[in-house]
Each structure stands twice: as C-alpha cells, then as structure tokens.
C-alpha positions in Angstrom: -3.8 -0.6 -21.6 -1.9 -1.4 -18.7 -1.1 2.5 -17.8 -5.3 2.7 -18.0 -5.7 -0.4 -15.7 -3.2 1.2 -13.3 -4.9 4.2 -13.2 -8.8 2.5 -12.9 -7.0 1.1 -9.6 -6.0 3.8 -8.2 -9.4 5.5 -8.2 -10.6 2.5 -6.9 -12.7 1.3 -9.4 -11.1 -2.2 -9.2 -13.5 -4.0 -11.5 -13.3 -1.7 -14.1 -9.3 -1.7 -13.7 -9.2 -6.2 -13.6 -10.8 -6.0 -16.6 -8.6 -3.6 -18.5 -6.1 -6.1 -16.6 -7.3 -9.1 -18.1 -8.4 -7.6 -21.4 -4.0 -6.7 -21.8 -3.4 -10.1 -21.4 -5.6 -11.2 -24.4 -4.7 -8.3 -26.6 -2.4 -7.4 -29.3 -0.7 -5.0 -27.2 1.1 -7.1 -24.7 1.2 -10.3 -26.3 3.9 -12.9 -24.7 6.1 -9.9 -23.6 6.6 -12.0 -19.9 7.3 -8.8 -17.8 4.1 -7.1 -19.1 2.3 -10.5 -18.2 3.6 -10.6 -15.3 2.4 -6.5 -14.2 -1.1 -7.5 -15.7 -1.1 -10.8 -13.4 -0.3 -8.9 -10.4 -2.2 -6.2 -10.9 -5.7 -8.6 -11.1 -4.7 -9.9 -8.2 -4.2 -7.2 -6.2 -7.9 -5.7 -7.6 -9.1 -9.3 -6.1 -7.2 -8.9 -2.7 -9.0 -5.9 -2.2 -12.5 -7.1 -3.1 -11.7 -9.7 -0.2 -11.3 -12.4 -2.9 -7.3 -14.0 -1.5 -7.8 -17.0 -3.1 -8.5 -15.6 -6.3 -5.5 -13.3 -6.2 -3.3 -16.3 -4.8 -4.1 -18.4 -8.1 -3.1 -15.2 -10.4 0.0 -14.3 -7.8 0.9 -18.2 -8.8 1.5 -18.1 -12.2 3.0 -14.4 -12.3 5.9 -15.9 -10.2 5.9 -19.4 -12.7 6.3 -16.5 -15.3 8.8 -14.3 -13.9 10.9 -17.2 -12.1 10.8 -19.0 -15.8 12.3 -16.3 -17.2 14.7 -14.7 -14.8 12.7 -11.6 -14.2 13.6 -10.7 -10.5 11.3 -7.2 -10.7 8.6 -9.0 -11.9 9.0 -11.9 -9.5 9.8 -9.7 -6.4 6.4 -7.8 -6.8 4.6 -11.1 -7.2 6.3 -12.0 -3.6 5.7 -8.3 -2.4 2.0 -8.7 -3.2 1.3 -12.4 -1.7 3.5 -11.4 1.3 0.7 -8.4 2.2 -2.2 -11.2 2.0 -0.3 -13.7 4.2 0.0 -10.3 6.7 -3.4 -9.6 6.5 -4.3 -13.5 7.2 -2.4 -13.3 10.3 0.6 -14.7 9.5 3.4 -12.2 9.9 6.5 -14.5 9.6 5.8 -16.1 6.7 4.6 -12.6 5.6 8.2 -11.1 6.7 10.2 -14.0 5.0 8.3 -13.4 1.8 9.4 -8.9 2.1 12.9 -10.3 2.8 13.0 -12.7 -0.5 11.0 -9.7 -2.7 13.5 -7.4 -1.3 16.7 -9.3 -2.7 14.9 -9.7 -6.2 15.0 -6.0 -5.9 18.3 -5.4 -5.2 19.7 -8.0 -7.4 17.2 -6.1 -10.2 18.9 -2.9 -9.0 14.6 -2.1 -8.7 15.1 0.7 -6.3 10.8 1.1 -5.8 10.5 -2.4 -5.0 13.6 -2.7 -2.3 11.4 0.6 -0.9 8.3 -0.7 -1.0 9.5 -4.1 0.8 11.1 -2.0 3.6 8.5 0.0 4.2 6.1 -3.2 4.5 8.8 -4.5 6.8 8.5 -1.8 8.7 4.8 -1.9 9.3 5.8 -5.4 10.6 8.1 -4.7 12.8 5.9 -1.9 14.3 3.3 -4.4 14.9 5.9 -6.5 16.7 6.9 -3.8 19.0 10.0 -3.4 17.1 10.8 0.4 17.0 14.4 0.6 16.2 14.1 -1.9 13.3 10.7 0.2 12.3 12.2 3.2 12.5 15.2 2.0 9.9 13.3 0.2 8.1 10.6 3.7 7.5 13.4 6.1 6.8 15.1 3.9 4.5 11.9 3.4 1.8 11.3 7.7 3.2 14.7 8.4 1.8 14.1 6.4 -1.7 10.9 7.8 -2.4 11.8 11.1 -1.8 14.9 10.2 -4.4 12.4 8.6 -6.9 9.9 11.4 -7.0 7.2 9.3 -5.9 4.7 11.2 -4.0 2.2 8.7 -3.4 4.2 6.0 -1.9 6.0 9.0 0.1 2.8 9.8 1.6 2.2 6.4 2.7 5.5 5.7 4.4 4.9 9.3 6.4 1.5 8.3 7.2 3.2 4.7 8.8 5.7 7.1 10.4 3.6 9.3 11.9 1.7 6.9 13.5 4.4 4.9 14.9 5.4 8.4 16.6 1.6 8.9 18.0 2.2 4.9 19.5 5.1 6.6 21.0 3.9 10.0 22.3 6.4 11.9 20.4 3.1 14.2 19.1 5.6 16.6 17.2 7.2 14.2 15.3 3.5 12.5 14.5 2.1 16.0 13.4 4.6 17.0 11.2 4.7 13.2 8.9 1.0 13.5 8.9 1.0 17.2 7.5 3.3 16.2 5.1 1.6 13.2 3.7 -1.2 15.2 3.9 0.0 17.5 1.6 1.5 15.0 -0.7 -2.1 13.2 -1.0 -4.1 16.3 -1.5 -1.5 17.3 -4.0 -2.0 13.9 -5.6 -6.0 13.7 -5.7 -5.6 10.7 -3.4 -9.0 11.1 -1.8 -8.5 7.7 0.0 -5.5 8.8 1.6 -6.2 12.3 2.4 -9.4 10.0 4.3 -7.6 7.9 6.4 -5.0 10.8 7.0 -7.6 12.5 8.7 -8.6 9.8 10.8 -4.6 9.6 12.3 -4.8 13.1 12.7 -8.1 13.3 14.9 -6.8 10.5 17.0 -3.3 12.4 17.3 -5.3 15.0 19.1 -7.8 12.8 20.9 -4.4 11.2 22.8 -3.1 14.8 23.5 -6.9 15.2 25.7 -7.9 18.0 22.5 -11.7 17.5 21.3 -12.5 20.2 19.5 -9.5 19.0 16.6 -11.3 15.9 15.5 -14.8 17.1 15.5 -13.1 19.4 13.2 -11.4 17.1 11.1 -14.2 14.5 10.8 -16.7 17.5 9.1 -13.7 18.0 6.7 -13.7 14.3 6.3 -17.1 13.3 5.8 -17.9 15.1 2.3 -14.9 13.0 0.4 -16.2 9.3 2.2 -20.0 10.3 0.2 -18.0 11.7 -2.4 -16.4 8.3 -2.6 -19.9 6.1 -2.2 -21.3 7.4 -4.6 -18.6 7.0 -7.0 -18.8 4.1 -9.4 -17.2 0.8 -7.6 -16.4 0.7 -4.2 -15.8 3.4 -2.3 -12.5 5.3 -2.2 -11.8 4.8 1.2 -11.3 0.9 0.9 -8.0 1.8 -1.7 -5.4 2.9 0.3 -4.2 -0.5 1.3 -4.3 -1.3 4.7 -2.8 -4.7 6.6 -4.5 -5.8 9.5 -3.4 -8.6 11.6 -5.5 -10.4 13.4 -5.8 -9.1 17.0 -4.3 -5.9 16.2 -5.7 -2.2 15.9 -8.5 -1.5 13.6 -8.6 2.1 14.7 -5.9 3.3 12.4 -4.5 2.0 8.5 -1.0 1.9 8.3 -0.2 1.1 4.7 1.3 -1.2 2.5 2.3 -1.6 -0.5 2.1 -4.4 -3.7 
C-alpha cells in the first residue's frame, strides 16, 4: 500500500496518494508496525504541504515524531524533522529551518540512513545558497551528489544537480551550470519525471538568457510547453507543482531549487 501511495505522489496526484496514505494506516497491512506508521504519517503530510495545507501536515509531522521518538526510531524520526524543517524554510524561517536539517541529519548518521544524511545536506545546501554561502553550499551539494550517485538514486541525483547548476549560473561559471543541468536532465527524462524535466527547462533557458542568447529559451519553452498541458490535464494537480520547491520569503521565484522530505 505504501509502495502505491509513494508512487501516486510522485505523479503528483497527491489526493489520490493521502488516501492510499491514510487507508495503510487503518489496514491490515501495516497495523502498529511504528516505522511503517511513521512513513505513512509523513508521507500525508508532505501530500498536505504541497496542497498549501502546513498546518495540516504540522499536526500529522507531530505525532510521526511522538511515534518515532517513543520508540527509538531515528530514520523514522529524522524524516519527520527533514520534512517539518522544508515547511519552516518555506515560511521564512531559515534558522529554525537549518537547526531542524542539522538534528534530522544526526538521526541519520546515528541510523547509519545514508539517504537521509543526503537529503539533509543537500537541503542545507539550498540554505546556505540562499544565505550567500558558497563554500558551505558547494560542500554541502557534493556531499549528498556523491551519496546519491553511491545509492543509485537517480531522482534525488537530478535534484541535487539541478541546485548545483544553478548555484553555478548565480556565479557565472556557465560551463559548470550547463553541464549539472544536462545531467539532471538526462537523469529526469530517464526517470519520467515530467515535473523535473519542467522546471529543468526553465534553469536552462535562463542559463542562456544571462549569457545575452535568445534564440535558446524560445527553444526550450516550445519543448516545454507540451509536458505543463500534458500535466493540467492530468488528474490532480498539475505535474509541475511536484518537484518540491522552497521559497523564502523575499527570495527568487524565477528559479526552484529543490528539496527534499
């Protein structure tokens, strides 16, 4: 149930995918395991973060950590952290935000959860990136680029190069900027990761607007615009709105860097 919740979410058919969520919870096939509880309480919430809905996702983030702390589950409890960490970022608060990353990242480490030490260093990252903080960025990007690459996981991967290759646009290196986008770009088409492949796109086309080219994203928007109707008229909201994005207040909405819960 879980595996077809999981993959409802992905597609971005988040309704659909909370209530294969919920229905886990009530059924036979998770019963009071308290890590599967915990991965079906996390994953409702992040289906209500993205519907806009924080509150909603803070109540179930609650008790998945009441669950996990209870019974000494630091995976469990670090993803709970990771996940109400991205909604404090995207409410504006990036230190509380960055404490919470640091505190999911030792659950990882003392779990020995590889993906969830990644995934709070590449969130860190985005962080410190917003902060102006290039050197930390720059660590803290290779590090979860190096650990997905060992895991095998392609969609992360692509995520952590898209964050890369924009922090090398922010910095004019227009090489370095290309070549993470191409290769996320591969790793999303490769994946069917429509969302993705989206807001690639939209790096890409301002990549080549700040090197003075306008024929490149004229090009790239016409490739882009069949997969955002594609994703409209898909059922549930529209594809584009999944790859997760963490805006601060104030900041950029030209480009999604993206995090992950």
């Amino acid at each position: 149930m879980l595996v077809r919740a999981e993959r409802e979410e992905r597609a971005g058919h988040r309704a659909v995918a909370r209530s294969l969520y919920e229905h886990a919870l009530h059924g036979r096939e998770v019963g009071l395991e308290p890590a599967l509880v915990a991965d079906a309480l996390c994953g409702i919430a992040r289906t209500w973060q993205l519907d806009g809905d924080s509150d909603a996702a803070l109540d179930c983030l609650e008790v998945a950590q009441q669950v996990a702390s209870a019974t000494g589950l630091d995976s469990a409890l670090g993803r709970a952290l990771n996940i109400r960490a991205v909604i404090l970022w995207q409410r504006g608060d990036l230190d509380a935000a960055d404490h919470l990353y640091i505190d999911a990242h030792q659950c990882g480490v003392r779990a020995g959860d590889v993906r969830l030490t990644a995934m709070t260093s590449q969130n860190r990252g985005s962080i410190a990136s917003v902060r102006g903080d290039i050197t930390q960025a720059l660590a803290h990007y290779r590090e979860c680029i190096s650990a997905y690459e060992r895991l095998g996981m392609a969609r992360e991967l692509s995520g952590a190069l898209n964050n890369l290759g924009m922090l090398h646009t922010d910095l004019g290196e227009w090489r370095a900027a290309a070549s993470a986008y191409e290769k996320a770009s591969r790793l999303a088409e490769r994946e069917g990761d429509r969302s993705a492949q989206i807001v690639l796109m939209g790096n890409l086309a301002e990549l080549a607007l700040a090197q003075g080219h306008v024929d490149g994203p004229r090009a790239v928007c016409r490739r882009a615009l069949p997969m955002v109707r594609d994703g409209r008229r898909a059922p549930g909201p529209s594809c584009a709105s999944t790859w997760a994005s963490s805006p601060v207040s104030g900041a950029s909405t030209r480009r999604r860097s993206r995090s992950f819960r």
